[in-house]
Z-matrix of the N, CA and C atoms (Angstrom, degrees):
N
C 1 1.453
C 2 1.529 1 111.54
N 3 1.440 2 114.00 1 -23.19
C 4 1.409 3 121.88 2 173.49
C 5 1.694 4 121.33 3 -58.91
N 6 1.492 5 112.18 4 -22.82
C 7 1.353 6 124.43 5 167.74
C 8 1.671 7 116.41 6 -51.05
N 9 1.196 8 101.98 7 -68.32
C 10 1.193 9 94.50 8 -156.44
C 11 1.845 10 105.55 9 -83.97
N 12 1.377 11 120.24 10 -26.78
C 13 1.757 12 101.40 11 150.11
C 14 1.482 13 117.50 12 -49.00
N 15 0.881 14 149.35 13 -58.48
C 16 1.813 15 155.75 14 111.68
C 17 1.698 16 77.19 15 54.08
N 18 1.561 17 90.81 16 -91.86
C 19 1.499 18 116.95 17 -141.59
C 20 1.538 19 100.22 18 -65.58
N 21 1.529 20 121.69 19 -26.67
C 22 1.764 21 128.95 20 -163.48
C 23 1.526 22 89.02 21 -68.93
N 24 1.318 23 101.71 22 -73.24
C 25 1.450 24 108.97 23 177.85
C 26 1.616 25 139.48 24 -29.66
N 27 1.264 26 107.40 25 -51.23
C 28 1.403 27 113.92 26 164.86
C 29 1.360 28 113.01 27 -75.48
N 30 1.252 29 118.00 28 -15.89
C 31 1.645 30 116.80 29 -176.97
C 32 1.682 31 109.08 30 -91.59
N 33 1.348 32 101.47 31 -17.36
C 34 1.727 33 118.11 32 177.48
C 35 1.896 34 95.95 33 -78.01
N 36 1.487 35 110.79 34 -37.80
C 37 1.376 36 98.98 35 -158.13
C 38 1.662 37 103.48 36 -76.58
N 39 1.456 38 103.35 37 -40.72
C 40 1.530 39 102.27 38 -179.94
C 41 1.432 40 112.23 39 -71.39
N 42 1.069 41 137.51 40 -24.33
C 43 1.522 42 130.04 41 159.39
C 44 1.363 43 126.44 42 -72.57
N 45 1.120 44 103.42 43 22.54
C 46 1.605 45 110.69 44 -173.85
C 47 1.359 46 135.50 45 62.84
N 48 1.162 47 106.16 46 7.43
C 49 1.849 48 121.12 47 -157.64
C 50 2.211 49 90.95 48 -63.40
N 51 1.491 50 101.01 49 -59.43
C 52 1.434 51 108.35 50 179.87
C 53 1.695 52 105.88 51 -96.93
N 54 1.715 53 105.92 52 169.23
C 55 1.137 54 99.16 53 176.11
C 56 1.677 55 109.14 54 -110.99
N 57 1.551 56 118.83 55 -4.16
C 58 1.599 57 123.68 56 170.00
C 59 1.077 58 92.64 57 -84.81
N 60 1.268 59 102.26 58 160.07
C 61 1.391 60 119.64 59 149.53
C 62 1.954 61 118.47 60 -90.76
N 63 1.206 62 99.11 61 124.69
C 64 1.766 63 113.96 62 164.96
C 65 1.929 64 101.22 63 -21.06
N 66 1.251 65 88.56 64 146.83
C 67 1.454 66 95.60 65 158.98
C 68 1.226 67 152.12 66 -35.26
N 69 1.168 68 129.05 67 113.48
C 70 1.762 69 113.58 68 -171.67
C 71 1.526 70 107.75 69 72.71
N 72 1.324 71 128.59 70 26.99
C 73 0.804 72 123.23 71 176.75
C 74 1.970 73 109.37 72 -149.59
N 75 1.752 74 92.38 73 112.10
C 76 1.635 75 92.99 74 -175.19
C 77 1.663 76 108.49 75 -61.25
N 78 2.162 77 86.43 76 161.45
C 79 1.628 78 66.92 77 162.17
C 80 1.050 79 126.62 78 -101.96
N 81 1.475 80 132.22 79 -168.33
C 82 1.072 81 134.38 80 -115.19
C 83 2.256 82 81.55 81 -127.58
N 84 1.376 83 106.04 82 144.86
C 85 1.484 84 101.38 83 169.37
C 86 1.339 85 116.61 84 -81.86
N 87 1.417 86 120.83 85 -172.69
C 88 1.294 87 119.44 86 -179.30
C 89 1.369 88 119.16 87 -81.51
N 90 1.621 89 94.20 88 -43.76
C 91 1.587 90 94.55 89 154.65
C 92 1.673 91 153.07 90 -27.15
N 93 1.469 92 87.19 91 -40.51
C 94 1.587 93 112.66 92 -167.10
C 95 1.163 94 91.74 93 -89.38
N 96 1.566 95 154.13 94 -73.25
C 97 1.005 96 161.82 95 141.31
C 98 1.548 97 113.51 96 16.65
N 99 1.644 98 100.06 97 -73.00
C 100 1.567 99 108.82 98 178.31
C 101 1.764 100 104.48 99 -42.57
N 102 1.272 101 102.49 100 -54.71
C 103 1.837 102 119.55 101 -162.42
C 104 1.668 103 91.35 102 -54.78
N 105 1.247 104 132.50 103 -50.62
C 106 1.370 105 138.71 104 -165.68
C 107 1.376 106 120.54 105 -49.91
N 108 1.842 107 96.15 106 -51.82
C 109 1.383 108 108.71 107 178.58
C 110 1.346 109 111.94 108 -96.07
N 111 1.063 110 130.18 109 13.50
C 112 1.689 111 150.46 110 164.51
C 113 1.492 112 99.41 111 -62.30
N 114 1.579 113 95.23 112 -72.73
C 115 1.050 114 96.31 113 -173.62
C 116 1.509 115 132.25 114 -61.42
N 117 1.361 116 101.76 115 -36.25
C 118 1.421 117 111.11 116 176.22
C 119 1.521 118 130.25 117 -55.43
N 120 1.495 119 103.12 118 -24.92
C 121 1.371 120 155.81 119 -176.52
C 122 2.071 121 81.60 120 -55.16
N 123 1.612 122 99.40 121 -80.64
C 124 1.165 123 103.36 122 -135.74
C 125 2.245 124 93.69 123 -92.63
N 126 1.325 125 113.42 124 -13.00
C 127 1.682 126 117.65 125 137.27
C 128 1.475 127 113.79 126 -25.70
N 129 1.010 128 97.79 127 -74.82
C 130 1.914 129 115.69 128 -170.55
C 131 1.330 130 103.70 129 -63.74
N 132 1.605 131 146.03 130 -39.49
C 133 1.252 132 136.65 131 170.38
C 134 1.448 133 102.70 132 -69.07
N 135 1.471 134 116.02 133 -61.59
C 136 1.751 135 90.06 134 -177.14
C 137 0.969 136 123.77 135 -78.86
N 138 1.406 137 154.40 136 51.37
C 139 1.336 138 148.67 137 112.17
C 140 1.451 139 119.45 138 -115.75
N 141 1.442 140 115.32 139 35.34
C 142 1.237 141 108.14 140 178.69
C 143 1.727 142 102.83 141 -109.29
N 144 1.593 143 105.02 142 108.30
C 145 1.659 144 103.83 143 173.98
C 146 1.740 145 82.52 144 133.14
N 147 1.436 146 124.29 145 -14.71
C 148 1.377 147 106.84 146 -166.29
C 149 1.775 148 118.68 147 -69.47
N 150 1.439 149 103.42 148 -26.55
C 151 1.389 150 118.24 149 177.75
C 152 1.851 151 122.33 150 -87.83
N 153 1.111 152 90.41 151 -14.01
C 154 1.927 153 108.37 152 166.64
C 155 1.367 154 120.54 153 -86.63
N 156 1.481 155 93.58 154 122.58
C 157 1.357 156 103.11 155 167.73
C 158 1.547 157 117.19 156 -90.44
N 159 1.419 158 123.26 157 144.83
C 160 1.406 159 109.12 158 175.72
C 161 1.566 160 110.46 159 -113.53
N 162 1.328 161 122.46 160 128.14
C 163 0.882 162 144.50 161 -164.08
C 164 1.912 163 114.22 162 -96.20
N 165 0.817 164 84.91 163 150.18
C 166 2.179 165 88.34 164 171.75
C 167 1.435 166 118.22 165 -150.26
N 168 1.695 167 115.96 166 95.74
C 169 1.216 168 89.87 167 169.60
C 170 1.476 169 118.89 168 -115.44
N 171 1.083 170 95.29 169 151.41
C 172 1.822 171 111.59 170 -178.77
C 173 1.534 172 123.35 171 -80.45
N 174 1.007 173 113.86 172 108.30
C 175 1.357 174 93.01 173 -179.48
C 176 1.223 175 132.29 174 -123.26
């Protein structure tokens, strides 16, 4: 059951929810951070529009 608090926690810290970091766990540089939400950044552009259809109606 210790897993998945584990996982809440560190997933709370990188989303900003807290400003420590969880236990046993350094923090994190600015670097690493930037790279995280970089990436997440560029996740969210390529699949954003993939499930939309675009429609036109004329009327």
């Amino acid at each position: 059951m210790k897993t998945p608090l584990r996982l809440k926690e560190r997933l709370e810290y990188l989303g900003g929810v807290t400003d420590a970091p969880p236990d046993g766990m350094r923090p994190l540089s600015p670097l690493t951070l930037g790279l995280f939400w970089g990436l997440l950044i560029c996740a969210i552009l390529a699949f954003s529009g993939q499930a939309s259809k675009f429609i036109y109606i004329d009327f």
